[in-house]
Jmol script that loads the backbone (N, CA, C; Angstrom):
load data "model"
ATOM      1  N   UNK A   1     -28.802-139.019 -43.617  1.00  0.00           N
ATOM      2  CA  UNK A   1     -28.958-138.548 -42.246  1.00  0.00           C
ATOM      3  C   UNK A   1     -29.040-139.746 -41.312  1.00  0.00           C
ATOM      4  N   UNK A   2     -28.247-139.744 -40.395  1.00  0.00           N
ATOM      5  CA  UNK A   2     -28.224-141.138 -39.288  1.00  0.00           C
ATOM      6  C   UNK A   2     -29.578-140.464 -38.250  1.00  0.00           C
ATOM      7  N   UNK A   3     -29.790-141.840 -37.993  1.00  0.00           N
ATOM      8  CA  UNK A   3     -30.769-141.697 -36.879  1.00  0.00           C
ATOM      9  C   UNK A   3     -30.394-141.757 -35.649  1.00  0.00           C
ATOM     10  N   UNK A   4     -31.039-141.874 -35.007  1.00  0.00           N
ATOM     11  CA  UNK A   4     -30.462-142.016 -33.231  1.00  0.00           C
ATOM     12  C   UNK A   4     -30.553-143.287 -32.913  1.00  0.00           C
ATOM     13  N   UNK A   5     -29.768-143.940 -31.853  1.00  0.00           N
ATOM     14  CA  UNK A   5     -29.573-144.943 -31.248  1.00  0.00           C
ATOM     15  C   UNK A   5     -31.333-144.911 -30.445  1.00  0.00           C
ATOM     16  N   UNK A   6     -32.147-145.924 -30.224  1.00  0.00           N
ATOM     17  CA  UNK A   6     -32.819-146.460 -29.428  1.00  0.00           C
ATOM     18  C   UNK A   6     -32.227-146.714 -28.367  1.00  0.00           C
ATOM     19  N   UNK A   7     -32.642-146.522 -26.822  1.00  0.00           N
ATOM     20  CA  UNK A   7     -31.963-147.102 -25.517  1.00  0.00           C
ATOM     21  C   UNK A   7     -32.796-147.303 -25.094  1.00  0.00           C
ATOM     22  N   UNK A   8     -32.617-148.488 -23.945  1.00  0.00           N
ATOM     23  CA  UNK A   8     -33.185-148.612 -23.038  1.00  0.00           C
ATOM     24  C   UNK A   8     -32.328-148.749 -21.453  1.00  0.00           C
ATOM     25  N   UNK A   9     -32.816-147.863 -20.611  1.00  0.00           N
ATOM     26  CA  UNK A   9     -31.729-147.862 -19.392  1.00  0.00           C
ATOM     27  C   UNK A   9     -32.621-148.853 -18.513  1.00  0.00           C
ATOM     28  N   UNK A  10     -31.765-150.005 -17.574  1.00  0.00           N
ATOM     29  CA  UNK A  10     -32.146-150.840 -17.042  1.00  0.00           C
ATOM     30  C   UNK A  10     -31.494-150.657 -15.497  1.00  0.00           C
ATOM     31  N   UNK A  11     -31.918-150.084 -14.625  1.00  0.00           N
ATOM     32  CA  UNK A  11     -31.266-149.879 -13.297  1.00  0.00           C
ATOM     33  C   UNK A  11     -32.046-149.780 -12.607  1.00  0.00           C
ATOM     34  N   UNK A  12     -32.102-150.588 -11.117  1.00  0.00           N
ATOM     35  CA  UNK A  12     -32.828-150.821 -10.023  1.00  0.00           C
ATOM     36  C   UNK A  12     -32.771-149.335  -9.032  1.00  0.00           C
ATOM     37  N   UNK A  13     -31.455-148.973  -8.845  1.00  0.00           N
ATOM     38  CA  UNK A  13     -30.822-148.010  -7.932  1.00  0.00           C
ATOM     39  C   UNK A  13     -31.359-146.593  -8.388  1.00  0.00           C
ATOM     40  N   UNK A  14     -32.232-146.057  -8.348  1.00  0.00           N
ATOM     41  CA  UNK A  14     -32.987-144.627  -8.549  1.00  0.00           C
ATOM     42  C   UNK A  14     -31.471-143.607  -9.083  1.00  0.00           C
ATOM     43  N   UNK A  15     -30.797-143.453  -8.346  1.00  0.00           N
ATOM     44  CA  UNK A  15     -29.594-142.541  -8.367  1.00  0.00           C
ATOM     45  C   UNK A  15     -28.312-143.006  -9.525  1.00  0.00           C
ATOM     46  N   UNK A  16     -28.338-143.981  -9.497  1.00  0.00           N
ATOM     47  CA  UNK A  16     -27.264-144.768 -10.746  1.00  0.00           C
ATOM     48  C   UNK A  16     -28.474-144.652 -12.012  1.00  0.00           C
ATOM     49  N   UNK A  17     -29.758-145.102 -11.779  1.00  0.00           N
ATOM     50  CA  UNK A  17     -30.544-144.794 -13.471  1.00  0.00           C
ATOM     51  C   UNK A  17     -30.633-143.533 -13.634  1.00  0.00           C
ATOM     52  N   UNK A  18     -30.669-142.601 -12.641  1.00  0.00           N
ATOM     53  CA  UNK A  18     -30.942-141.033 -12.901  1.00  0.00           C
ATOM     54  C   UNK A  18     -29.509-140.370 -14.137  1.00  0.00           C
ATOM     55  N   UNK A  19     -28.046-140.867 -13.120  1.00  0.00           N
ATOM     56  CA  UNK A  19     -26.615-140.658 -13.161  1.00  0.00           C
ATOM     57  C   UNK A  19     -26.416-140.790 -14.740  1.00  0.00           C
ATOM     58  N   UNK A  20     -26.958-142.467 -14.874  1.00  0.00           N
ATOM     59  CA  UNK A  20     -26.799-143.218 -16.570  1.00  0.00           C
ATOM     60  C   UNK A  20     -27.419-142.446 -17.259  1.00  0.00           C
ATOM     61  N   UNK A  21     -28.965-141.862 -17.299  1.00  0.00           N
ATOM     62  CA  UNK A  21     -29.643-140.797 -18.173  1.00  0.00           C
ATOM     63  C   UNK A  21     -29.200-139.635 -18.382  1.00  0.00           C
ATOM     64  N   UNK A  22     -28.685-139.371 -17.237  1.00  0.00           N
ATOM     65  CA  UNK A  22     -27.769-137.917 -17.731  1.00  0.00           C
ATOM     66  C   UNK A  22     -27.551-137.835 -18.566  1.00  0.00           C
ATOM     67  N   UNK A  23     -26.311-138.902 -18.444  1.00  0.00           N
ATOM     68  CA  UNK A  23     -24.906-138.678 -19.406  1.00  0.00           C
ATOM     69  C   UNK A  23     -25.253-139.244 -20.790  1.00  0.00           C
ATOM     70  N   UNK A  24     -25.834-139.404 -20.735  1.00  0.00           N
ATOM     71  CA  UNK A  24     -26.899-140.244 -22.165  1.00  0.00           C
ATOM     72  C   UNK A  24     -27.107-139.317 -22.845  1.00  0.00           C
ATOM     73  N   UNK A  25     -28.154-138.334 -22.115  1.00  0.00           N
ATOM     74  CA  UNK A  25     -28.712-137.296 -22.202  1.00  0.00           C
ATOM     75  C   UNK A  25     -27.381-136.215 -23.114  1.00  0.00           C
ATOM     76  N   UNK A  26     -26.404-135.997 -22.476  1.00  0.00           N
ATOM     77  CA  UNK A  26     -25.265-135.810 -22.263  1.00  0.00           C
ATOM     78  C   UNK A  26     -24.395-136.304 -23.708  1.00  0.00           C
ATOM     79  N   UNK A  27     -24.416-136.877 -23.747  1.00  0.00           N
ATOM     80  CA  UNK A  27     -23.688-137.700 -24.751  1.00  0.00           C
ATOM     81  C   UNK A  27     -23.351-137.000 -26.327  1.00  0.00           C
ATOM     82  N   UNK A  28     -22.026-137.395 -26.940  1.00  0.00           N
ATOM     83  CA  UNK A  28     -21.627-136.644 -27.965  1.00  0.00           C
ATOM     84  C   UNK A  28     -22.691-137.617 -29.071  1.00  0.00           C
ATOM     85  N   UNK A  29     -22.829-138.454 -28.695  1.00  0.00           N
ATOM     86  CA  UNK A  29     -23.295-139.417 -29.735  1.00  0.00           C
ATOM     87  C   UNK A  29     -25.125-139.645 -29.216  1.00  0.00           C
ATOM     88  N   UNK A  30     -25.487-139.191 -30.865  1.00  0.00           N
ATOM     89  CA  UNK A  30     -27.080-139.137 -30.747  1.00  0.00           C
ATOM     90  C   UNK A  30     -28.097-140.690 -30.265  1.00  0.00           C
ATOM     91  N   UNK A  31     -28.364-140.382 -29.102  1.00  0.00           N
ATOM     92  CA  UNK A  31     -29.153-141.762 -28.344  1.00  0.00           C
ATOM     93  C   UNK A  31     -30.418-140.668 -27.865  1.00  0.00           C
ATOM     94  N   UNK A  32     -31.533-142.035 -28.254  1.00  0.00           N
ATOM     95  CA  UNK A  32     -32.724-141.687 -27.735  1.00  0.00           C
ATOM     96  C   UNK A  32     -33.152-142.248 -26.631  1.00  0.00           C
ATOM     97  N   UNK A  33     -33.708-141.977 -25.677  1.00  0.00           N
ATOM     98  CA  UNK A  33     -33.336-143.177 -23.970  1.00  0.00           C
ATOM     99  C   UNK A  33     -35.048-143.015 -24.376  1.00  0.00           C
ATOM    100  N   UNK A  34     -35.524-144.358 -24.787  1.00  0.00           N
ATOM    101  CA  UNK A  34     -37.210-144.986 -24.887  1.00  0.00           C
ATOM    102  C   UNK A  34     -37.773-145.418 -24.026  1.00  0.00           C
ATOM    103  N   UNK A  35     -37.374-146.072 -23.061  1.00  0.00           N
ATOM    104  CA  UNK A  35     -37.741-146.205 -21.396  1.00  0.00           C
ATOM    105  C   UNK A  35     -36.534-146.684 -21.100  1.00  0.00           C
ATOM    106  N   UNK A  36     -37.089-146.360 -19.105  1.00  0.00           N
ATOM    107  CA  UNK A  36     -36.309-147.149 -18.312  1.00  0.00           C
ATOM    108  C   UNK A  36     -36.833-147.962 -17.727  1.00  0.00           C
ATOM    109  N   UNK A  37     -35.813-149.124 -17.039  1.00  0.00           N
ATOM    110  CA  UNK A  37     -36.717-149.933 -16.085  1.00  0.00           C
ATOM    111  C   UNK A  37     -35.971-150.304 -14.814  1.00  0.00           C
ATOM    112  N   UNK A  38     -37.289-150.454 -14.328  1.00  0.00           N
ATOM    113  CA  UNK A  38     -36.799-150.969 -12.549  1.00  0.00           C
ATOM    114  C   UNK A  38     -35.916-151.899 -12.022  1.00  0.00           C
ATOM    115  N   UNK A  39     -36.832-153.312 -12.947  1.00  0.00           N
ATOM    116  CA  UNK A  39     -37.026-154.593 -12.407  1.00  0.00           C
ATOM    117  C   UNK A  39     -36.827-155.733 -13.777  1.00  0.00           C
ATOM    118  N   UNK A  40     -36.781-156.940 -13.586  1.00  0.00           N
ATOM    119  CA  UNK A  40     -36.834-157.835 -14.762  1.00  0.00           C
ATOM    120  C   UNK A  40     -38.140-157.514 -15.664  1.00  0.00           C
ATOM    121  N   UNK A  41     -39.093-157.819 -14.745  1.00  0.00           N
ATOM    122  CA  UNK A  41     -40.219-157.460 -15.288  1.00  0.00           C
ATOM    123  C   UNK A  41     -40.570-156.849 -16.774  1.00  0.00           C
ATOM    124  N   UNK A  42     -40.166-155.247 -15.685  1.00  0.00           N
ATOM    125  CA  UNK A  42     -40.576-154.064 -17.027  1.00  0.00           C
ATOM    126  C   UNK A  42     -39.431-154.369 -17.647  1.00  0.00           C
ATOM    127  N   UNK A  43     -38.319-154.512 -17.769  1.00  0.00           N
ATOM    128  CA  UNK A  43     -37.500-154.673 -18.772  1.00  0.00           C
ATOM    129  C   UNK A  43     -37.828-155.509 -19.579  1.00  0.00           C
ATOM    130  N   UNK A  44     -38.121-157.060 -19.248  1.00  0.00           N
ATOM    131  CA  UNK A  44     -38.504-157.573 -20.133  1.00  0.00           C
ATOM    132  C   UNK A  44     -39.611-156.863 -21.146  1.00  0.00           C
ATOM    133  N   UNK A  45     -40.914-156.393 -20.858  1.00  0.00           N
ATOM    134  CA  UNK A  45     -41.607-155.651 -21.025  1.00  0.00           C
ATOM    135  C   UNK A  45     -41.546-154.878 -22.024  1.00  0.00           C
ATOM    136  N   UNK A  46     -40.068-153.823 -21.684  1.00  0.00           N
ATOM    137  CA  UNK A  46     -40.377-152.989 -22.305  1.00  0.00           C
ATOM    138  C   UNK A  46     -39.381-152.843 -23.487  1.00  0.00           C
ATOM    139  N   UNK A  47     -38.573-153.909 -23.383  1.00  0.00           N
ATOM    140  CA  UNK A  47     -37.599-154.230 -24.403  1.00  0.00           C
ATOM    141  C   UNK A  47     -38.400-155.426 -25.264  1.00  0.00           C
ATOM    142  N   UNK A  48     -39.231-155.698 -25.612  1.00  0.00           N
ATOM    143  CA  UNK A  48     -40.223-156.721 -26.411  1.00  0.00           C
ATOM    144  C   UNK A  48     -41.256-155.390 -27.117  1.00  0.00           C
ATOM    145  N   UNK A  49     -41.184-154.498 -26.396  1.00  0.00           N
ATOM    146  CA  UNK A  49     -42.260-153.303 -26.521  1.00  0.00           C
ATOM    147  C   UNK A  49     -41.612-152.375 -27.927  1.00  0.00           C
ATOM    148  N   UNK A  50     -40.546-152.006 -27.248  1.00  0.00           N
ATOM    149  CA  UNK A  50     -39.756-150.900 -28.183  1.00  0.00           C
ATOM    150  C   UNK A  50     -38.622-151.263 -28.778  1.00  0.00           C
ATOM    151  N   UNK A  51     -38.028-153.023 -28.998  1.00  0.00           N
ATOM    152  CA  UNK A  51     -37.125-153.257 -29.629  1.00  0.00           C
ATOM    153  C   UNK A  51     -36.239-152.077 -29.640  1.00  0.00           C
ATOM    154  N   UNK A  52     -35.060-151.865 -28.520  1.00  0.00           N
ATOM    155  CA  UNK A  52     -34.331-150.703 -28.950  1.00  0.00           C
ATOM    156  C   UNK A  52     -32.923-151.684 -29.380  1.00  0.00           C
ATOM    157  N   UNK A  53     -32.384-150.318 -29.997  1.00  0.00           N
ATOM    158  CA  UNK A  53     -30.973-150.979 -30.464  1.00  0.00           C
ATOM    159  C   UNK A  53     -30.035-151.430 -29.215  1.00  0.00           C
ATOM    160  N   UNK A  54     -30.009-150.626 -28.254  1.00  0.00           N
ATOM    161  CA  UNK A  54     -28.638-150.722 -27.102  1.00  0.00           C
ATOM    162  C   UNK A  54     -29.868-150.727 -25.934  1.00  0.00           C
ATOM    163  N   UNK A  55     -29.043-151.886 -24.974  1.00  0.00           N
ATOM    164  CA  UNK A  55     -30.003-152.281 -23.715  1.00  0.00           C
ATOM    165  C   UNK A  55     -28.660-151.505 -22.672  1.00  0.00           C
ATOM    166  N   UNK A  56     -28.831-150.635 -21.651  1.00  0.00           N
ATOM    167  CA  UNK A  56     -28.199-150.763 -20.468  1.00  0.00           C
ATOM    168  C   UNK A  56     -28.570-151.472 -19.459  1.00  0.00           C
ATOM    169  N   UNK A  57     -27.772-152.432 -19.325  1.00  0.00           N
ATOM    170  CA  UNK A  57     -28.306-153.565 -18.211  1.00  0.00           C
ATOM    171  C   UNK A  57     -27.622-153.693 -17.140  1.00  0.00           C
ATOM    172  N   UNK A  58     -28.430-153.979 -16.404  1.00  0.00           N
ATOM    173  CA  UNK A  58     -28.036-153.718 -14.532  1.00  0.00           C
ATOM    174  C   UNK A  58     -28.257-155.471 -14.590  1.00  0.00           C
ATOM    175  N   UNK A  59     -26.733-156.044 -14.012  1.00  0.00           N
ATOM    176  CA  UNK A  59     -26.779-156.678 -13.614  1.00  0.00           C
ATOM    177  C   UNK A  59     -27.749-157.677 -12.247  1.00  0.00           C
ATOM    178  N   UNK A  60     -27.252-157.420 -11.191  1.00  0.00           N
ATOM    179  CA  UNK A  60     -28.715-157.493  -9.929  1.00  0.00           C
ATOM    180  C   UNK A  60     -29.076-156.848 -10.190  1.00  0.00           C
ATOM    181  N   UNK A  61     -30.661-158.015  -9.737  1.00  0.00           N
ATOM    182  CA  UNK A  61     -31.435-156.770  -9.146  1.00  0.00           C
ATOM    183  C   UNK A  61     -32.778-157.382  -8.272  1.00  0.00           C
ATOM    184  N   UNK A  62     -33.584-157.115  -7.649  1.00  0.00           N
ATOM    185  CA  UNK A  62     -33.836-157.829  -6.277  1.00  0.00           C
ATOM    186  C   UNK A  62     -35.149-158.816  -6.731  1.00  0.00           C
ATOM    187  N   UNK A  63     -35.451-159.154  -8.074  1.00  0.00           N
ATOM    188  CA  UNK A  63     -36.459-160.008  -8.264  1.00  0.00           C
ATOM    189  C   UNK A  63     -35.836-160.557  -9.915  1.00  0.00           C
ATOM    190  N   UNK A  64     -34.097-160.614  -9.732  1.00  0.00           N
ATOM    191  CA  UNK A  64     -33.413-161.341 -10.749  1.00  0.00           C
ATOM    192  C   UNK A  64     -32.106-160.679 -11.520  1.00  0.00           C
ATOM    193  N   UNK A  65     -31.922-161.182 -12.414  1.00  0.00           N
ATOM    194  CA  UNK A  65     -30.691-160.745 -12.852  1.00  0.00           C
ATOM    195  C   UNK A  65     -31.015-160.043 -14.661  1.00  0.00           C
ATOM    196  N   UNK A  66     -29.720-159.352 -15.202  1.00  0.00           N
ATOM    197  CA  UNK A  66     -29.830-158.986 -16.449  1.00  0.00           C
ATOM    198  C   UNK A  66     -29.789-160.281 -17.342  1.00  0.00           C
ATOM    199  N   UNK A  67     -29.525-161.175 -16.614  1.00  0.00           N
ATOM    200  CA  UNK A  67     -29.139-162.879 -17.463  1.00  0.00           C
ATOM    201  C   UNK A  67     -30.586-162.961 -17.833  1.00  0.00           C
ATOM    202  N   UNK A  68     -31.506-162.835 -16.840  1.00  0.00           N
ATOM    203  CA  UNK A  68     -33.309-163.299 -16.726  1.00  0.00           C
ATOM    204  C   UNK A  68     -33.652-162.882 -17.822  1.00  0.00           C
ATOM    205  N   UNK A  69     -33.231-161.192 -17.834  1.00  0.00           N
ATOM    206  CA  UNK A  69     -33.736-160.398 -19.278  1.00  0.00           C
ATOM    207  C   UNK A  69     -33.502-161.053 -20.558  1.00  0.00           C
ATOM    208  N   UNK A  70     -32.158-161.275 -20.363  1.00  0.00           N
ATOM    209  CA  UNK A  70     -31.887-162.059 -22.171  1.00  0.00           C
ATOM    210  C   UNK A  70     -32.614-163.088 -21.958  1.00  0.00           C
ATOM    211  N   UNK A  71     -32.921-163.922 -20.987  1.00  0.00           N
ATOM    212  CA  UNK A  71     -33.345-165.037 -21.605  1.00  0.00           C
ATOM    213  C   UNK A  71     -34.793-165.146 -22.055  1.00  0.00           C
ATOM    214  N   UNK A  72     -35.408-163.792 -21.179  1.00  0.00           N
ATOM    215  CA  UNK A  72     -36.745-163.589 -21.757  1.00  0.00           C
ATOM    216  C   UNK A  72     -37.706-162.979 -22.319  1.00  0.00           C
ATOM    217  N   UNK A  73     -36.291-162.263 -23.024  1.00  0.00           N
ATOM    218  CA  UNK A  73     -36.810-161.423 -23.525  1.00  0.00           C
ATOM    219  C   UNK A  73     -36.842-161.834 -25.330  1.00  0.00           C
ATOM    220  N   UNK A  74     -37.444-161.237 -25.944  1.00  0.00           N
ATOM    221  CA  UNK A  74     -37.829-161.055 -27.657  1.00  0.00           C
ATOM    222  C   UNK A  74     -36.520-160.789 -28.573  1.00  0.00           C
ATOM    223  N   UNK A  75     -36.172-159.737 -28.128  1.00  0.00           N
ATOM    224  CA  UNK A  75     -34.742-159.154 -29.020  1.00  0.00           C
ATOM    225  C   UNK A  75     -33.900-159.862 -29.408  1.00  0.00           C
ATOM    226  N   UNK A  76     -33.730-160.919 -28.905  1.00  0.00           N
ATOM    227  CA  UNK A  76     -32.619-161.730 -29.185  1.00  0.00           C
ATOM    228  C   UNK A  76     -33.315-162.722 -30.594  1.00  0.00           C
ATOM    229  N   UNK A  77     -34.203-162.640 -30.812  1.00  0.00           N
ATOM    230  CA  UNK A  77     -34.763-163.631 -31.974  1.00  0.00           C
ATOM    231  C   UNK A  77     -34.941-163.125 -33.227  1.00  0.00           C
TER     232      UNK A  77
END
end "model"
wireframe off; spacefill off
backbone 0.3
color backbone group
């Protein structure tokens, strides 16, 4: 039995993270959406938190970039 994909949705824009969860939601292929986030911050945060498999990453965003995330985030190690 396969498990589900881990996600994490990363979007500043309320209406584009809502849009992305949908279709997630939506999706033929089994994904679990584990949080979302705002900002670098909680992303960093919350991708060190819940190690998910697939990051959706929002490029800008008004206190940094998705570059910030990789670089400070855990997952990558």
């Amino acid at each position: 039995m396969k498990r589900a994909v881990n996600v994490i949705v990363v979007e500043d824009e309320p209406n584009a993270l809502e849009f992305l969860c949908m279709l997630l939601d939506d999706s033929a292929y089994d994904m679990k959406i584990v949080a979302t986030a705002t900002n670098v911050q909680d992303a960093i945060a919350r991708i060190d938190r819940f190690k998910p498999d697939l990051v959706f990453l929002d490029i800008q965003m008004p206190d940094g970039s998705g570059f910030d995330v990789i670089e400070k985030s855990t997952f990558k190690d």
